[in-house]
C-alpha positions in Angstrom: 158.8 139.1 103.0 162.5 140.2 102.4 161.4 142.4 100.0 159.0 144.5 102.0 160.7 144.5 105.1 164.1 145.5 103.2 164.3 146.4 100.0 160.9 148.5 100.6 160.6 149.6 104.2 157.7 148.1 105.2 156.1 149.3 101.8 153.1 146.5 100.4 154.1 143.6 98.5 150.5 143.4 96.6 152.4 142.2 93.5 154.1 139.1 94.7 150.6 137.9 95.8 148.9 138.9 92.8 152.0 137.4 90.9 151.0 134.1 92.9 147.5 133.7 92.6 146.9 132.5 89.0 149.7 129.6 90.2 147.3 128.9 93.3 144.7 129.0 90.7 145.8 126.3 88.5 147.4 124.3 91.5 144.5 124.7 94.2 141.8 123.5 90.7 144.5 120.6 90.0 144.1 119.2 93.3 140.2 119.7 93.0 140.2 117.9 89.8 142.6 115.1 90.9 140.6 114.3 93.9 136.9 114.2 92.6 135.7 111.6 90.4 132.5 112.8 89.1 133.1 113.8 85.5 130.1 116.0 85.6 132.1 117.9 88.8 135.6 117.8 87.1 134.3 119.4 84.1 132.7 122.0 86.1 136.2 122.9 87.3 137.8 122.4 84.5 135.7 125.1 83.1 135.5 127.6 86.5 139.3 127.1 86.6 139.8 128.5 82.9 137.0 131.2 83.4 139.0 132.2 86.3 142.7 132.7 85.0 141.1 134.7 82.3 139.5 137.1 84.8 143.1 137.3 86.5 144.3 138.8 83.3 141.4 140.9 82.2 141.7 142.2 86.2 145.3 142.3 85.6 145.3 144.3 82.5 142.3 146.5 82.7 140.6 146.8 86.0 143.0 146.6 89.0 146.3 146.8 87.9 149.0 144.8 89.4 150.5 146.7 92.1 147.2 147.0 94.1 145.2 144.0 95.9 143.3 142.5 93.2 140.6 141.4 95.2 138.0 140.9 92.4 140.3 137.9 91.4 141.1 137.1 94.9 137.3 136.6 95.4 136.4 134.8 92.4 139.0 132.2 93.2 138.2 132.2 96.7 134.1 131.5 95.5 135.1 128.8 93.2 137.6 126.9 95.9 134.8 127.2 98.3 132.4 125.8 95.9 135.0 122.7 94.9 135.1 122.1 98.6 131.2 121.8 98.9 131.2 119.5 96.1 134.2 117.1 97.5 132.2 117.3 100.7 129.0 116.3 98.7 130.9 113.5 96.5 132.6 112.1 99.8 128.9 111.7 101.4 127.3 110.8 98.5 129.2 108.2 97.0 129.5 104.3 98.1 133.4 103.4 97.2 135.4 101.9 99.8 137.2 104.7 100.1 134.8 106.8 101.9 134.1 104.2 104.1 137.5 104.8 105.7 136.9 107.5 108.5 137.4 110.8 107.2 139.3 112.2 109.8 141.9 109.6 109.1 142.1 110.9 105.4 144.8 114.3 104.9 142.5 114.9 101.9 139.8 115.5 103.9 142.0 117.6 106.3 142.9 119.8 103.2 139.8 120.6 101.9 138.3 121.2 105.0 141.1 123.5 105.8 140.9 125.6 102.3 137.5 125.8 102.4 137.3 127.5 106.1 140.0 129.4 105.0 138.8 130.9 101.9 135.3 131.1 103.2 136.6 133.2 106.0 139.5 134.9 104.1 136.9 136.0 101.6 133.9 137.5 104.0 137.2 139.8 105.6 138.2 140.7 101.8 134.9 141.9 100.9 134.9 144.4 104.6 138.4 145.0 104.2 138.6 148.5 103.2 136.4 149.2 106.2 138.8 147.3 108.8 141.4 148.9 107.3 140.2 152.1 107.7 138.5 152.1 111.1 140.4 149.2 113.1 143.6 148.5 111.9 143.5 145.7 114.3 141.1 143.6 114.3 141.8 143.0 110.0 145.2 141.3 110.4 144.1 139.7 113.5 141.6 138.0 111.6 143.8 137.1 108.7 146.2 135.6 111.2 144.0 133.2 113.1 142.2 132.3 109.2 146.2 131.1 108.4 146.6 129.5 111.9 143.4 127.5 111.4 144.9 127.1 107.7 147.9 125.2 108.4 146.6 123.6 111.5 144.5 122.1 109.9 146.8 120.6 107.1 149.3 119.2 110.4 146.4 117.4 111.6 145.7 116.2 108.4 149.5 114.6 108.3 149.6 113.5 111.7 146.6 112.0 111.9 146.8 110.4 107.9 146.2 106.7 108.6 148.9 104.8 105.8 148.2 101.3 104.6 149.1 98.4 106.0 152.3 97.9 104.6 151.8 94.1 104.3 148.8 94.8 101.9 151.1 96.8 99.5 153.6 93.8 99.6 151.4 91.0 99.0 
């Protein structure tokens, strides 16, 4: 943010978020692949998660360029967080461990993935009309991209308040 209020005046900072995303690639897939047990599912991100950092760099090198909003690679993550969501949602209903007996609103994981996947469903529906807010209601698009982070990290408090930790008697005995 220093650097396009200051260093820029108020000119776009495009590159530090296209700089970011193949981290939030790898991170946000991580997380994906630590918290689902399937081997079926993990291998499907495993695999999405590769395809995807090598469309970053073709994108990178020879469609959008860095210094614009590379929104084709924005998208494709966005798509394939969305679809990692749907299949921890599907894994957490489906399966009959103990652990999903515990209420899910008790769990932060739950809380997270909840919270990425309204945010990149949302975030990605205002990408794709994007150049059209920008153009005719330079409003209403940050608006939007506001209350999608809002919701974003509200959703990750709850998810910490409301974490239920184990009894700490069970960990010592």
């Amino acid at each position: 943010m220093l650097y396009s209020f200051v260093f820029t005046q108020h000119e776009p900072n495009y590159f530090i978020f296209n700089l970011t995303m193949p981290v939030n690639i790898a991170y946000f897939s991580a997380l994906f692949y630590d918290i689902i047990n399937h081997p079926a599912k993990r291998k499907f991100i495993a695999i999405t998660t590769a395809i995807n950092l090598l469309f970053y760099f073709i994108n990178l090198a020879f469609i959008q360029g860095f210094f614009v909003l590379m929104t084709y690679s924005r998208t494709a993550m966005a798509v394939s967080l969305v679809i990692y969501s749907l299949l921890y949602f599907h894994e957490m209903l489906t399966s009959s461990t103990i652990e999903n007996e515990i209420n899910p609103t008790r769990n932060a994981t739950f809380w997270i993935v909840t919270a990425i996947f309204f945010f990149y469903l949302c975030g990605t529906l205002t990408i794709i009309i994007w150049n059209y807010l920008a153009i005719s209601n330079q409003f209403i698009g940050p608006l939007m991209t506001r209350i999608f982070g809002f919701l974003l990290y509200a959703m990750y408090i709850i998810g910490i308040i409301v974490h239920k930790t184990e009894d700490k008697q069970s960990i010592v005995s």
